[in-house]
mmCIF entry with sequence, helices, sheets and N, C-alpha, C, O atoms, coordinates in Angstrom:
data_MODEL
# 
_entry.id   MODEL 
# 
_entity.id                         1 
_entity.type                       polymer 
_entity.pdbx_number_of_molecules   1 
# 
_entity_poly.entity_id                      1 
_entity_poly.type                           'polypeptide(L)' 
_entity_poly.nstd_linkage                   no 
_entity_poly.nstd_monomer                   no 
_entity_poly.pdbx_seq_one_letter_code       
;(UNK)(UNK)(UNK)(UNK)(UNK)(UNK)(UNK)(UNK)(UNK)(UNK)(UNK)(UNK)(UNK)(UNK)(UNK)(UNK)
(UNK)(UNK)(UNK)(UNK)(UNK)(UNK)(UNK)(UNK)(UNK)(UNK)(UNK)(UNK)(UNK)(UNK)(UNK)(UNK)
(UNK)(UNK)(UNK)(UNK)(UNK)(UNK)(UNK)(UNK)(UNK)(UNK)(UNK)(UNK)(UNK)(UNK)(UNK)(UNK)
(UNK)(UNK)(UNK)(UNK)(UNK)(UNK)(UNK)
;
_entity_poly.pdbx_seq_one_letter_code_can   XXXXXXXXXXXXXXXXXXXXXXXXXXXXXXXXXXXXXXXXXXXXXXXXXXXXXXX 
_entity_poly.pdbx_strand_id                 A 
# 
loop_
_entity_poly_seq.entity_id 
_entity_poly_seq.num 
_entity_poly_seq.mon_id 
_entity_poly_seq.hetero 
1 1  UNK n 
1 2  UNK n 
1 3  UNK n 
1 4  UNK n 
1 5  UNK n 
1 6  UNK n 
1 7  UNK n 
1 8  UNK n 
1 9  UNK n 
1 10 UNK n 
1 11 UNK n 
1 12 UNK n 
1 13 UNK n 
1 14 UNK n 
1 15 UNK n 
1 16 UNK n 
1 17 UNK n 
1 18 UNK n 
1 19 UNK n 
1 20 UNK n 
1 21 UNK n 
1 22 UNK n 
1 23 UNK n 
1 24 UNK n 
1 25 UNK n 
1 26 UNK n 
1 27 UNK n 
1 28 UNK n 
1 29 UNK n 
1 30 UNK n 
1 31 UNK n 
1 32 UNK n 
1 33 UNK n 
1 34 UNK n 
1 35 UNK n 
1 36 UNK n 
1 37 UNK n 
1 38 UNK n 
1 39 UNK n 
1 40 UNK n 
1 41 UNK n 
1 42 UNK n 
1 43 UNK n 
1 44 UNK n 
1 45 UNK n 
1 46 UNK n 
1 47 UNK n 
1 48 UNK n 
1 49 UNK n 
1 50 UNK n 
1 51 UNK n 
1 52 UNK n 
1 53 UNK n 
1 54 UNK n 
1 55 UNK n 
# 
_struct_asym.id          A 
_struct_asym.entity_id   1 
# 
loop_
_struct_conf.conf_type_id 
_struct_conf.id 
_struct_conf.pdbx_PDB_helix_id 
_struct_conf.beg_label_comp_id 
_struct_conf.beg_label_asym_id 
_struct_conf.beg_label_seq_id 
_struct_conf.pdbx_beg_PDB_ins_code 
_struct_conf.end_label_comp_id 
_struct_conf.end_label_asym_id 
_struct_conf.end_label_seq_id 
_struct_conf.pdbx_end_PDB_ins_code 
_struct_conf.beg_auth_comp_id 
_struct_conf.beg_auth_asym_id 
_struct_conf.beg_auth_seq_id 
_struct_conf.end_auth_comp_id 
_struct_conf.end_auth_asym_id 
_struct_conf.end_auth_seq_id 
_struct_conf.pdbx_PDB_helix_class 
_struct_conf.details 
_struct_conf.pdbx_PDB_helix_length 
HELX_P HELX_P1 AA1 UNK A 7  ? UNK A 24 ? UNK A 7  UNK A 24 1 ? 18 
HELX_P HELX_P2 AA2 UNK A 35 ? UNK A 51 ? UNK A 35 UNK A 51 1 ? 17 
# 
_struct_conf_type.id          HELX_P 
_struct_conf_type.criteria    ? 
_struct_conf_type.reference   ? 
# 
loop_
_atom_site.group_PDB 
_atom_site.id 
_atom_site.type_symbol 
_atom_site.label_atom_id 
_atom_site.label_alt_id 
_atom_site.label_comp_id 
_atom_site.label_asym_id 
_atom_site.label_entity_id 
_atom_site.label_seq_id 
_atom_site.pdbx_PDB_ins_code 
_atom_site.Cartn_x 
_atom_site.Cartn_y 
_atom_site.Cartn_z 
_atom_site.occupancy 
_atom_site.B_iso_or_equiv 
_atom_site.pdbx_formal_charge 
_atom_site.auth_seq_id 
_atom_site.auth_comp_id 
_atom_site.auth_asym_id 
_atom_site.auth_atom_id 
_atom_site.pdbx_PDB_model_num 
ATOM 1   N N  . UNK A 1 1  ? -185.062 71.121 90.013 1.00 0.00 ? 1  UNK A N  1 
ATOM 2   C CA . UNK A 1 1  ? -185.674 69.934 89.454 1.00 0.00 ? 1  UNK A CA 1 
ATOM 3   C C  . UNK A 1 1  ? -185.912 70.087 87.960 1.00 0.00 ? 1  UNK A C  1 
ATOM 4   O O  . UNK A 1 1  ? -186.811 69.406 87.465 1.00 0.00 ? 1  UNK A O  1 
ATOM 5   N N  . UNK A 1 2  ? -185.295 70.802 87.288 1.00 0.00 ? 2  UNK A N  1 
ATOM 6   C CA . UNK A 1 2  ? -185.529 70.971 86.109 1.00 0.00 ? 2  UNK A CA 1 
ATOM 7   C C  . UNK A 1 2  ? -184.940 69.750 85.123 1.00 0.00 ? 2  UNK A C  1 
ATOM 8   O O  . UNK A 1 2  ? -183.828 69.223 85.100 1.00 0.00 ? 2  UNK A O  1 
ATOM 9   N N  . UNK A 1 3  ? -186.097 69.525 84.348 1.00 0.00 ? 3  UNK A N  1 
ATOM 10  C CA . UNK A 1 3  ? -185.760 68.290 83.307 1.00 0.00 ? 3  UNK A CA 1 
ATOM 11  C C  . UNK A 1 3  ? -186.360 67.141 83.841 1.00 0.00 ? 3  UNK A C  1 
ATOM 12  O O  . UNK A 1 3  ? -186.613 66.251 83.029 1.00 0.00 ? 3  UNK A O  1 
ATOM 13  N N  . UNK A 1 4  ? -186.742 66.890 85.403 1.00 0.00 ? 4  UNK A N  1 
ATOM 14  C CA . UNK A 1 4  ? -187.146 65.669 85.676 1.00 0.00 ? 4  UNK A CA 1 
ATOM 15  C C  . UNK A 1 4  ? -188.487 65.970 86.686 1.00 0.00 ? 4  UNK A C  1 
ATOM 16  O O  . UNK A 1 4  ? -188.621 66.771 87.611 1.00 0.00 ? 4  UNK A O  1 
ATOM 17  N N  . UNK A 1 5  ? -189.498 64.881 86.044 1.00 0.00 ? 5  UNK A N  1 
ATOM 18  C CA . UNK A 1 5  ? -191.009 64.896 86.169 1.00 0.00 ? 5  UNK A CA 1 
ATOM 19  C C  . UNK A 1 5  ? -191.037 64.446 87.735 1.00 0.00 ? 5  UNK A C  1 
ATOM 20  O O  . UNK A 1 5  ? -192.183 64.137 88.060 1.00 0.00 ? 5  UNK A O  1 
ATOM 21  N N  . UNK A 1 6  ? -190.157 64.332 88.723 1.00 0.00 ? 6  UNK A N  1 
ATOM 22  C CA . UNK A 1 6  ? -190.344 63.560 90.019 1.00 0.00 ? 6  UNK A CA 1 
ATOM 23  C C  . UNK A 1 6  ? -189.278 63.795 90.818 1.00 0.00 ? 6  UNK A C  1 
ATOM 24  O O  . UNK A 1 6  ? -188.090 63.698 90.508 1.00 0.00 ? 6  UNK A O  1 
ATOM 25  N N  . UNK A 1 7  ? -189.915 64.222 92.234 1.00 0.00 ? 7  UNK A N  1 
ATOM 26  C CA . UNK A 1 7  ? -188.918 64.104 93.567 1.00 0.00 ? 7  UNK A CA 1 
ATOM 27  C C  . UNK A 1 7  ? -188.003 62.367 92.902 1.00 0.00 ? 7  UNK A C  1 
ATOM 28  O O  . UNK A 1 7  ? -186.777 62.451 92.827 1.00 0.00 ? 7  UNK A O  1 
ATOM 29  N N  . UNK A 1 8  ? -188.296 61.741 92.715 1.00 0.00 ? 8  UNK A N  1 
ATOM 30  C CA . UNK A 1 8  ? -187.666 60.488 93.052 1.00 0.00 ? 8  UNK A CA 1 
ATOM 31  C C  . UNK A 1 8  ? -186.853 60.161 91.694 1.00 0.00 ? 8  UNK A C  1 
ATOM 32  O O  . UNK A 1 8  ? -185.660 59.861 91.733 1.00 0.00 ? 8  UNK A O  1 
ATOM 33  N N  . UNK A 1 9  ? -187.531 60.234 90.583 1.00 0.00 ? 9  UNK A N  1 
ATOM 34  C CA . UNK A 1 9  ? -186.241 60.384 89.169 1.00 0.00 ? 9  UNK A CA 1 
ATOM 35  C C  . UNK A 1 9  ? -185.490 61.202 89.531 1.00 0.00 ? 9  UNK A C  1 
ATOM 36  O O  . UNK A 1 9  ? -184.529 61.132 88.765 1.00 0.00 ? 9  UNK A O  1 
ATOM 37  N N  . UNK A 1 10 ? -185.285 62.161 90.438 1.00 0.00 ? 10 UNK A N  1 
ATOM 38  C CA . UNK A 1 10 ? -184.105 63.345 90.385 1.00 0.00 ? 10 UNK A CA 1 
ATOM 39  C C  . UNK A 1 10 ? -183.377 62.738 91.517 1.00 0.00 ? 10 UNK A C  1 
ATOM 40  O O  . UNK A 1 10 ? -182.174 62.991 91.444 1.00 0.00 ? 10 UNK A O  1 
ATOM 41  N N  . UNK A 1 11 ? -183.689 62.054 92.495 1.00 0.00 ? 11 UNK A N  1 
ATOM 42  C CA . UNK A 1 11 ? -182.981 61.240 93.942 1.00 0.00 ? 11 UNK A CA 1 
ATOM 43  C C  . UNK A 1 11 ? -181.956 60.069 92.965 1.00 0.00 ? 11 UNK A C  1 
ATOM 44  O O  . UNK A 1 11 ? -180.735 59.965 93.080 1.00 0.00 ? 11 UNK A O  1 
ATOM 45  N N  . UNK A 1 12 ? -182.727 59.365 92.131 1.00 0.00 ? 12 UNK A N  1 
ATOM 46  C CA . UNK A 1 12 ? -182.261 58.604 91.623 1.00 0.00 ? 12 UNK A CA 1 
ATOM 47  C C  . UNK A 1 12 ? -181.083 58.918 90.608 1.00 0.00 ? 12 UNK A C  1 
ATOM 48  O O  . UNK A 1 12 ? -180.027 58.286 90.597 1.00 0.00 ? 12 UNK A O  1 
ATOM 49  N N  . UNK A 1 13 ? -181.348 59.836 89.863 1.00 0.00 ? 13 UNK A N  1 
ATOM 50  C CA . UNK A 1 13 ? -180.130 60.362 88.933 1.00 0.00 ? 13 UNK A CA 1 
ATOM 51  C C  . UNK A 1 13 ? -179.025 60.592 89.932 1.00 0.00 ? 13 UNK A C  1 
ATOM 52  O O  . UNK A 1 13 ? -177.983 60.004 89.645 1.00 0.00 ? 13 UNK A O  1 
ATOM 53  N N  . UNK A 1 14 ? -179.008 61.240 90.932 1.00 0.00 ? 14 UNK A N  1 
ATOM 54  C CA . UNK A 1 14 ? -178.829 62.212 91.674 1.00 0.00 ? 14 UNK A CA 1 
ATOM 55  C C  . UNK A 1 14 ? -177.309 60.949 92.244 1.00 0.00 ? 14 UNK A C  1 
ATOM 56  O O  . UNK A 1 14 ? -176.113 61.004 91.958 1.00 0.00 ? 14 UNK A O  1 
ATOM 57  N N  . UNK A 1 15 ? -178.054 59.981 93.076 1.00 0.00 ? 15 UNK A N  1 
ATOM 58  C CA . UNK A 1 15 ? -177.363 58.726 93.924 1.00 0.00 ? 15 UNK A CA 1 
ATOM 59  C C  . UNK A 1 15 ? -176.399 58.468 92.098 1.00 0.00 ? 15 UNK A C  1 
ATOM 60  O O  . UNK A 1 15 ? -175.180 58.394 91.944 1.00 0.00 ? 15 UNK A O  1 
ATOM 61  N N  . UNK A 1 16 ? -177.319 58.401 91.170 1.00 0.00 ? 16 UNK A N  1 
ATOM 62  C CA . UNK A 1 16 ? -175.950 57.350 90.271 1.00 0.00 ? 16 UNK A CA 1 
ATOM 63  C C  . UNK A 1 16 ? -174.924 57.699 90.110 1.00 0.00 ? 16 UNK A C  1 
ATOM 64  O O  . UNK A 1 16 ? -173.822 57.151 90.144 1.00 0.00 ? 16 UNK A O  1 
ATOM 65  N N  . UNK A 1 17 ? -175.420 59.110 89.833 1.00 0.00 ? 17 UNK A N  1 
ATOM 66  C CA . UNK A 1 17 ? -174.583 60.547 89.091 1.00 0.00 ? 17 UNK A CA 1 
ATOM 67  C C  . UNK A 1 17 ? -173.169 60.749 89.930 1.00 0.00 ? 17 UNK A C  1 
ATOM 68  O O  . UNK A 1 17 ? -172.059 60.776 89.400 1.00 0.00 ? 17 UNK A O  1 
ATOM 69  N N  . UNK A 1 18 ? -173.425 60.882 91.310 1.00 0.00 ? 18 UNK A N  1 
ATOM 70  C CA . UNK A 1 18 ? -172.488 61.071 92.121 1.00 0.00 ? 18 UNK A CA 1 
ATOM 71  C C  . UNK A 1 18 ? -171.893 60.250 92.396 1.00 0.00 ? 18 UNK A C  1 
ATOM 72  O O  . UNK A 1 18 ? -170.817 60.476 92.951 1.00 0.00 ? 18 UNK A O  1 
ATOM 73  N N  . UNK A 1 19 ? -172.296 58.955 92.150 1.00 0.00 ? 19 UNK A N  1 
ATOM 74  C CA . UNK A 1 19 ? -171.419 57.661 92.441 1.00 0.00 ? 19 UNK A CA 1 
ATOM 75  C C  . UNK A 1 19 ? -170.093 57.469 91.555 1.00 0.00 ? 19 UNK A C  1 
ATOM 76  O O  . UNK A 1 19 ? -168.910 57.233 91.802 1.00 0.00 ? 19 UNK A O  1 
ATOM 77  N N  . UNK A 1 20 ? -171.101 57.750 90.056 1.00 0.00 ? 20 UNK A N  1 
ATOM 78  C CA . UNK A 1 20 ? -169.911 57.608 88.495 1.00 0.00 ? 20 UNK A CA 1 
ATOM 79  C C  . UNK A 1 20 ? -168.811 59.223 88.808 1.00 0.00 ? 20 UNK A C  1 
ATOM 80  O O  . UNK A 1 20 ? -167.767 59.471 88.205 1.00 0.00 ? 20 UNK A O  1 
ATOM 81  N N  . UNK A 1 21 ? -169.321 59.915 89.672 1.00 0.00 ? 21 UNK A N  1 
ATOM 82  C CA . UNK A 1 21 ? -168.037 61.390 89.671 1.00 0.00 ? 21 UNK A CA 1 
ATOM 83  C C  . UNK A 1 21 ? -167.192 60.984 90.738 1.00 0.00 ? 21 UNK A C  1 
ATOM 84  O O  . UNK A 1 21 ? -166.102 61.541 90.864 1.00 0.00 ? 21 UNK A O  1 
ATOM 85  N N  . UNK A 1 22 ? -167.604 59.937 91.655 1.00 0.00 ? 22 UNK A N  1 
ATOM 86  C CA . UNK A 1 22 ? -167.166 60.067 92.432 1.00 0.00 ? 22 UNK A CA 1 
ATOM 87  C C  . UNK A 1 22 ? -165.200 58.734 92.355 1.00 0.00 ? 22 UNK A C  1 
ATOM 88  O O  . UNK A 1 22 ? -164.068 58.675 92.833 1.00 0.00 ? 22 UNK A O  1 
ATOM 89  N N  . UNK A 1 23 ? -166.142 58.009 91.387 1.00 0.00 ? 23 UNK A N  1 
ATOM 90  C CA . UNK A 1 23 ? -164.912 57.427 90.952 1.00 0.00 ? 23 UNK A CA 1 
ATOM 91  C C  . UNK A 1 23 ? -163.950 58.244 89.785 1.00 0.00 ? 23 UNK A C  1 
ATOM 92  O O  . UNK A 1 23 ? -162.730 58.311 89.939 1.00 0.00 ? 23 UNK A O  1 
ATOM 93  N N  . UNK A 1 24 ? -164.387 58.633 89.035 1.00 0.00 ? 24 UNK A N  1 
ATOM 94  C CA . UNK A 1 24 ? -163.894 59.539 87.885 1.00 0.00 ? 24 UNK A CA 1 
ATOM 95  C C  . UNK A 1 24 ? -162.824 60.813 88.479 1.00 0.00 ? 24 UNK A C  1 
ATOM 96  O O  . UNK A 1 24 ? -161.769 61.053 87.893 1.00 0.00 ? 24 UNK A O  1 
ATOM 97  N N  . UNK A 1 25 ? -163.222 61.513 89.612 1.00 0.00 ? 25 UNK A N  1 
ATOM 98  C CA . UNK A 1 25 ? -162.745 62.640 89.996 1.00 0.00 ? 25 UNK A CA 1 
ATOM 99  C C  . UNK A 1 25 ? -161.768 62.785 90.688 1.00 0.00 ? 25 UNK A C  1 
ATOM 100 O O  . UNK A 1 25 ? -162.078 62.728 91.877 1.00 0.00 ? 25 UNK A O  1 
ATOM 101 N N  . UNK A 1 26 ? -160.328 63.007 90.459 1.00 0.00 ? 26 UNK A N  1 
ATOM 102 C CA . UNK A 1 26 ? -159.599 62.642 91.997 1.00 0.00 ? 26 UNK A CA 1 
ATOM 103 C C  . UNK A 1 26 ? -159.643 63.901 92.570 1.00 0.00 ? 26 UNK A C  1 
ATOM 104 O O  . UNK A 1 26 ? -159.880 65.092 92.368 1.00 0.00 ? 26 UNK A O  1 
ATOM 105 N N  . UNK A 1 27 ? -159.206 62.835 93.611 1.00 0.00 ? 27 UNK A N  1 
ATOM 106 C CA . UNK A 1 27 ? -159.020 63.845 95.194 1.00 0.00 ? 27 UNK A CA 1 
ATOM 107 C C  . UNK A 1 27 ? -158.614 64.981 94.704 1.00 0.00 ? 27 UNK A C  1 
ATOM 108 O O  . UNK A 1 27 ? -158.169 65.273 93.594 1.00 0.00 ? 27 UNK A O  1 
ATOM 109 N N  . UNK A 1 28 ? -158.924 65.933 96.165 1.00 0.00 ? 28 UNK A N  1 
ATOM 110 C CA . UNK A 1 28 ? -157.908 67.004 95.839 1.00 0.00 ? 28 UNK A CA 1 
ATOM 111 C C  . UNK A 1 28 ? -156.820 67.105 96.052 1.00 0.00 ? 28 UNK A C  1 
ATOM 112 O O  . UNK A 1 28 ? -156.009 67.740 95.378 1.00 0.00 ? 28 UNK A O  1 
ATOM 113 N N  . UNK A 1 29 ? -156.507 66.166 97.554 1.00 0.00 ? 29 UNK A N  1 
ATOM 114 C CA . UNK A 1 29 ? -155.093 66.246 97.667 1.00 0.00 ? 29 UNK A CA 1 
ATOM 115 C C  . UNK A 1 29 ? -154.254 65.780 96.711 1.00 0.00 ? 29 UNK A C  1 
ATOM 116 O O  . UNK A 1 29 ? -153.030 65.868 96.809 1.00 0.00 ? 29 UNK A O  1 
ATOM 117 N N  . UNK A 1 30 ? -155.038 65.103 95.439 1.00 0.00 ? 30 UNK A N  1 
ATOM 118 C CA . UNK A 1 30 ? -154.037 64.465 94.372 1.00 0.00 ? 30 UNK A CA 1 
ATOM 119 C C  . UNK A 1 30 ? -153.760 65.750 93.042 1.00 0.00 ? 30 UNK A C  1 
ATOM 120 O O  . UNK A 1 30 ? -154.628 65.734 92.169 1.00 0.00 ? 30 UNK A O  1 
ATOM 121 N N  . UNK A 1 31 ? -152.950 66.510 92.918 1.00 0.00 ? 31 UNK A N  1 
ATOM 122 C CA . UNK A 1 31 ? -153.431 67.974 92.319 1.00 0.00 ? 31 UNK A CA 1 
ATOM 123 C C  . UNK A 1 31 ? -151.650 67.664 91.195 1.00 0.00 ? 31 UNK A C  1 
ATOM 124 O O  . UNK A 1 31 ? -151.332 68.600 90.462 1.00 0.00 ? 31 UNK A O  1 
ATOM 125 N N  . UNK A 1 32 ? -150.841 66.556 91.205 1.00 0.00 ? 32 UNK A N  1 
ATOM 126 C CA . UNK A 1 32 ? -149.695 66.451 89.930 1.00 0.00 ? 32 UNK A CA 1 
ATOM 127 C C  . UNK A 1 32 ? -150.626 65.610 88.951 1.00 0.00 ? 32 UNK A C  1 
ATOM 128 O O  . UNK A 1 32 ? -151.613 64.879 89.045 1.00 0.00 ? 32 UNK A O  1 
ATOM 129 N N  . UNK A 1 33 ? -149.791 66.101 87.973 1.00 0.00 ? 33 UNK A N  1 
ATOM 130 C CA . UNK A 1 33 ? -150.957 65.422 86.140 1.00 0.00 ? 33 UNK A CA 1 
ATOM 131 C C  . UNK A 1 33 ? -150.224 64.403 86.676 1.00 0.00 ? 33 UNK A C  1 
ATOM 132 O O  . UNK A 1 33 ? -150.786 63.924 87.661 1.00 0.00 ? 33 UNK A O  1 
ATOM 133 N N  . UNK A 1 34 ? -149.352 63.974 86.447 1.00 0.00 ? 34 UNK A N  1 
ATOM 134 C CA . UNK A 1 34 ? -149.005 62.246 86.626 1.00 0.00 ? 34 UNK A CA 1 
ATOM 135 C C  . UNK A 1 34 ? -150.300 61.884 87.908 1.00 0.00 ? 34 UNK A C  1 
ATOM 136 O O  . UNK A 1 34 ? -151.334 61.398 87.451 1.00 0.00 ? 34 UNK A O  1 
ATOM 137 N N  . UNK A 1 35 ? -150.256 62.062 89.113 1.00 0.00 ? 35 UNK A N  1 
ATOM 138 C CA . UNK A 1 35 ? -151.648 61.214 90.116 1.00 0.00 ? 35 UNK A CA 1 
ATOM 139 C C  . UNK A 1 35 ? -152.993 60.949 89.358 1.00 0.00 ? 35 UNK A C  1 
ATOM 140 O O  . UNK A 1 35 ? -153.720 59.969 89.196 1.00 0.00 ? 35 UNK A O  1 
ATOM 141 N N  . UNK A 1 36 ? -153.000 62.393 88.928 1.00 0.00 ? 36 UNK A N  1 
ATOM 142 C CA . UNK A 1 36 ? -154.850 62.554 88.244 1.00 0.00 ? 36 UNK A CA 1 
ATOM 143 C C  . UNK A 1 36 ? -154.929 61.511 86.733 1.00 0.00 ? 36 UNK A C  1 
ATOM 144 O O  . UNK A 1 36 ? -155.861 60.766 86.427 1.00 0.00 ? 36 UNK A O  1 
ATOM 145 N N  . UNK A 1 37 ? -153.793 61.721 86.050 1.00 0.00 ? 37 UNK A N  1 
ATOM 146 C CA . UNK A 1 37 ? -153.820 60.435 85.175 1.00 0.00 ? 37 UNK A CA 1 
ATOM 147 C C  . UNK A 1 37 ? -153.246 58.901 86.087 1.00 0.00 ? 37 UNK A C  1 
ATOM 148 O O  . UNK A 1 37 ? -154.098 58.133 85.641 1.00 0.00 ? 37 UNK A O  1 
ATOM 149 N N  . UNK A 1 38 ? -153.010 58.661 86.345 1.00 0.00 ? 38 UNK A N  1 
ATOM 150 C CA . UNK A 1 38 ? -153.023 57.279 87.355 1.00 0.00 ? 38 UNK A CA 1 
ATOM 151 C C  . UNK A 1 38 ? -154.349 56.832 87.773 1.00 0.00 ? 38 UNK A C  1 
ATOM 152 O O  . UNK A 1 38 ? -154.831 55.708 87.627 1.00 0.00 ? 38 UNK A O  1 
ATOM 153 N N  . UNK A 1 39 ? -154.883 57.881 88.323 1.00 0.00 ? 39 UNK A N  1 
ATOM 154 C CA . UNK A 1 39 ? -156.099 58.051 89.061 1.00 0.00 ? 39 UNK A CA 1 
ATOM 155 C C  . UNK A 1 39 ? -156.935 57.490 87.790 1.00 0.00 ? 39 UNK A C  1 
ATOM 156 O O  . UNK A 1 39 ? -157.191 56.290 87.691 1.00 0.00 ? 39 UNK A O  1 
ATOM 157 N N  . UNK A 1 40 ? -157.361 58.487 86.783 1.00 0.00 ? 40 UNK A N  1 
ATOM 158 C CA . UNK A 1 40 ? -158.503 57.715 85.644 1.00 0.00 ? 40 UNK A CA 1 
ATOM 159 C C  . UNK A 1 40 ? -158.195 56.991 85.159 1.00 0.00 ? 40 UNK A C  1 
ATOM 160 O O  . UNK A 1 40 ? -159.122 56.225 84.896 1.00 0.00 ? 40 UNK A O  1 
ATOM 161 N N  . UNK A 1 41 ? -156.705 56.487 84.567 1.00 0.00 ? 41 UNK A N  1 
ATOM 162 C CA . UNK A 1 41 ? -156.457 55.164 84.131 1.00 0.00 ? 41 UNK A CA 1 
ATOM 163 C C  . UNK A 1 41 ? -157.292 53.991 85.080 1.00 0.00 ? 41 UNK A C  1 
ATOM 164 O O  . UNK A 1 41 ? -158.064 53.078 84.788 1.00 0.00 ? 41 UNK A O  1 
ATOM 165 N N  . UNK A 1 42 ? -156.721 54.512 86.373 1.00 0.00 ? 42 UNK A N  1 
ATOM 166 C CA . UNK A 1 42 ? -157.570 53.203 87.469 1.00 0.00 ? 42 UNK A CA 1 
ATOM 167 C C  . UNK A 1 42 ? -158.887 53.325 87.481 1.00 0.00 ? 42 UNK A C  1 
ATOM 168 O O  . UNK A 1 42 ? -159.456 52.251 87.670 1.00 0.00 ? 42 UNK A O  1 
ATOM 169 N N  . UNK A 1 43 ? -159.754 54.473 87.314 1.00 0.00 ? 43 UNK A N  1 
ATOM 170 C CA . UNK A 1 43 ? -160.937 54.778 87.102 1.00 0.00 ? 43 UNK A CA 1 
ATOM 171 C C  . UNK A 1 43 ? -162.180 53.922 85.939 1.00 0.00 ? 43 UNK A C  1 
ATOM 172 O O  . UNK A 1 43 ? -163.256 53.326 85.988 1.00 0.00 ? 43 UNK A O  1 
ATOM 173 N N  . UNK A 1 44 ? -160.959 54.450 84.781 1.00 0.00 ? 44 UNK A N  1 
ATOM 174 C CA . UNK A 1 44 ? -161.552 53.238 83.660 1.00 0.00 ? 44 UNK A CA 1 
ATOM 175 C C  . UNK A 1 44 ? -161.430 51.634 83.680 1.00 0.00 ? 44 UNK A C  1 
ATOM 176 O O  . UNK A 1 44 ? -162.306 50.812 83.411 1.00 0.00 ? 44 UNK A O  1 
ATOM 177 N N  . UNK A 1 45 ? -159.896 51.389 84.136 1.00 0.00 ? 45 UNK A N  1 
ATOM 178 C CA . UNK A 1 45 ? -159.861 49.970 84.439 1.00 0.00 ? 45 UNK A CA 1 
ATOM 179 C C  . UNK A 1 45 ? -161.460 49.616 85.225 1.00 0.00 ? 45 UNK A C  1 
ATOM 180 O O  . UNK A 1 45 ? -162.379 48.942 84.758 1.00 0.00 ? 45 UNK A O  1 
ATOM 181 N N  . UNK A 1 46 ? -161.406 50.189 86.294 1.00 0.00 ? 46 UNK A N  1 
ATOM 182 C CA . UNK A 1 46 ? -162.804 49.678 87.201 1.00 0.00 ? 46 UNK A CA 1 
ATOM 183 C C  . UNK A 1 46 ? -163.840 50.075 86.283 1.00 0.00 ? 46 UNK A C  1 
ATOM 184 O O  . UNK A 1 46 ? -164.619 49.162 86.011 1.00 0.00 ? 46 UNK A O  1 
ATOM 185 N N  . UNK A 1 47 ? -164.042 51.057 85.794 1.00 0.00 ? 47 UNK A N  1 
ATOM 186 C CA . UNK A 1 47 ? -165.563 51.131 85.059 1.00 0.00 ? 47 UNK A CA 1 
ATOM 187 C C  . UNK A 1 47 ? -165.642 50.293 83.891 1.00 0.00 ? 47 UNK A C  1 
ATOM 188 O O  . UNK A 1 47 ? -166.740 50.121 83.362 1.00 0.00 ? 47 UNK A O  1 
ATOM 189 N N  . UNK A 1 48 ? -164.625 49.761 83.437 1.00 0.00 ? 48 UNK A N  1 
ATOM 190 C CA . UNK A 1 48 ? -164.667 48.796 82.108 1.00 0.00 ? 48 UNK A CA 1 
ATOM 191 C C  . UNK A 1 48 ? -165.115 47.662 83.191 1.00 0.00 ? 48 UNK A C  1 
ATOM 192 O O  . UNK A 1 48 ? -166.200 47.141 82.931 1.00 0.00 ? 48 UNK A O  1 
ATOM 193 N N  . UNK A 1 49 ? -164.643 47.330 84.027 1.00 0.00 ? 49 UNK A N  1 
ATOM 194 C CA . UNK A 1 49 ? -164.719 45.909 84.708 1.00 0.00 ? 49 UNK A CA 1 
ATOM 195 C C  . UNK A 1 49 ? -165.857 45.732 85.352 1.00 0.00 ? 49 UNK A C  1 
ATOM 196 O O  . UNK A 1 49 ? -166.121 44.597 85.748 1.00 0.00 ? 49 UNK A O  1 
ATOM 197 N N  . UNK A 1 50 ? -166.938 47.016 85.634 1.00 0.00 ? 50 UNK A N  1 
ATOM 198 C CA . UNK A 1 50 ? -167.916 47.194 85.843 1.00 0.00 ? 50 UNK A CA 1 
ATOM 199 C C  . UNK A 1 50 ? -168.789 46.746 85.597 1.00 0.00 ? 50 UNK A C  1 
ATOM 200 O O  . UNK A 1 50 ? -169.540 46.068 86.298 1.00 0.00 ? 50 UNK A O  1 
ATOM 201 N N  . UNK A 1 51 ? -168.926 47.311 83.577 1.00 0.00 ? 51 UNK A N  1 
ATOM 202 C CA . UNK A 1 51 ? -169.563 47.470 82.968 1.00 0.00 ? 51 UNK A CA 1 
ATOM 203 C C  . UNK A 1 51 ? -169.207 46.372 81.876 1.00 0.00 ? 51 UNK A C  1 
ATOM 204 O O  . UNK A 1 51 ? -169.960 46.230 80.913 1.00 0.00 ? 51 UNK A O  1 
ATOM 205 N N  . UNK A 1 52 ? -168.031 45.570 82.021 1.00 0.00 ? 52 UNK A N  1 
ATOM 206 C CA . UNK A 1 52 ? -167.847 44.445 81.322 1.00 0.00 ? 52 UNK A CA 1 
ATOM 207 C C  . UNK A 1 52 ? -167.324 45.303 79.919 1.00 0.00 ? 52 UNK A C  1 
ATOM 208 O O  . UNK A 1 52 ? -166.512 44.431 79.609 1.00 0.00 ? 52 UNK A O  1 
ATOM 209 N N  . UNK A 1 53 ? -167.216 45.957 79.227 1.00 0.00 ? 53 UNK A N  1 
ATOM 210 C CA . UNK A 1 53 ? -167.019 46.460 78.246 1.00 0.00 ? 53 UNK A CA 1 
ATOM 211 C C  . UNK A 1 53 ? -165.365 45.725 78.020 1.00 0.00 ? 53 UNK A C  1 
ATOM 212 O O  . UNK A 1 53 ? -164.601 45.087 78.744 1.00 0.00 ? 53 UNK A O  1 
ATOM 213 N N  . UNK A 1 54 ? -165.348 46.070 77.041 1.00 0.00 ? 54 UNK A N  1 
ATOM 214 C CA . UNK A 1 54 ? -163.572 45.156 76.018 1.00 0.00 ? 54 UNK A CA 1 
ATOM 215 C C  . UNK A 1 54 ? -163.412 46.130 75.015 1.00 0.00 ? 54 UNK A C  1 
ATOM 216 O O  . UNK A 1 54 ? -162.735 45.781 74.048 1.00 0.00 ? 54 UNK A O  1 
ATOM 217 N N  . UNK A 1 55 ? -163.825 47.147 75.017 1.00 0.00 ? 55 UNK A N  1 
ATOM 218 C CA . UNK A 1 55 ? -162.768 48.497 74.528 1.00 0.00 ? 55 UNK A CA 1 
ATOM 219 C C  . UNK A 1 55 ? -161.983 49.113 75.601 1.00 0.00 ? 55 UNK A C  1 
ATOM 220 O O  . UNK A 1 55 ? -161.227 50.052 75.353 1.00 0.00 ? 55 UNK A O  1 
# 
């Protein structure tokens, strides 16, 4: 629990944190640079579309 004042700020980081790796990270079975770049290209598409961003 280091850095955070609460059982529940650290639950909470905890749920976001793993949510944003969980799109970001590919599989393992995906292990050629061409998949893993496919993979975050599609990663960012969705987190821009997310987050509304236009960079």
């Amino acid at each position: 629990m280091q850095g955070f004042r609460s059982p529940g700020s650290l639950q909470r980081f905890v749920s976001i944190f793993s949510a944003v790796r969980n799109l970001f990270v590919a599989p393992h079975s995906e292990r050629s640079a061409f998949a893993v770049h496919l993979h975050r290209l599609q990663a960012m598409a969705e987190w821009k579309a997310v987050t509304r961003t236009l960079a």
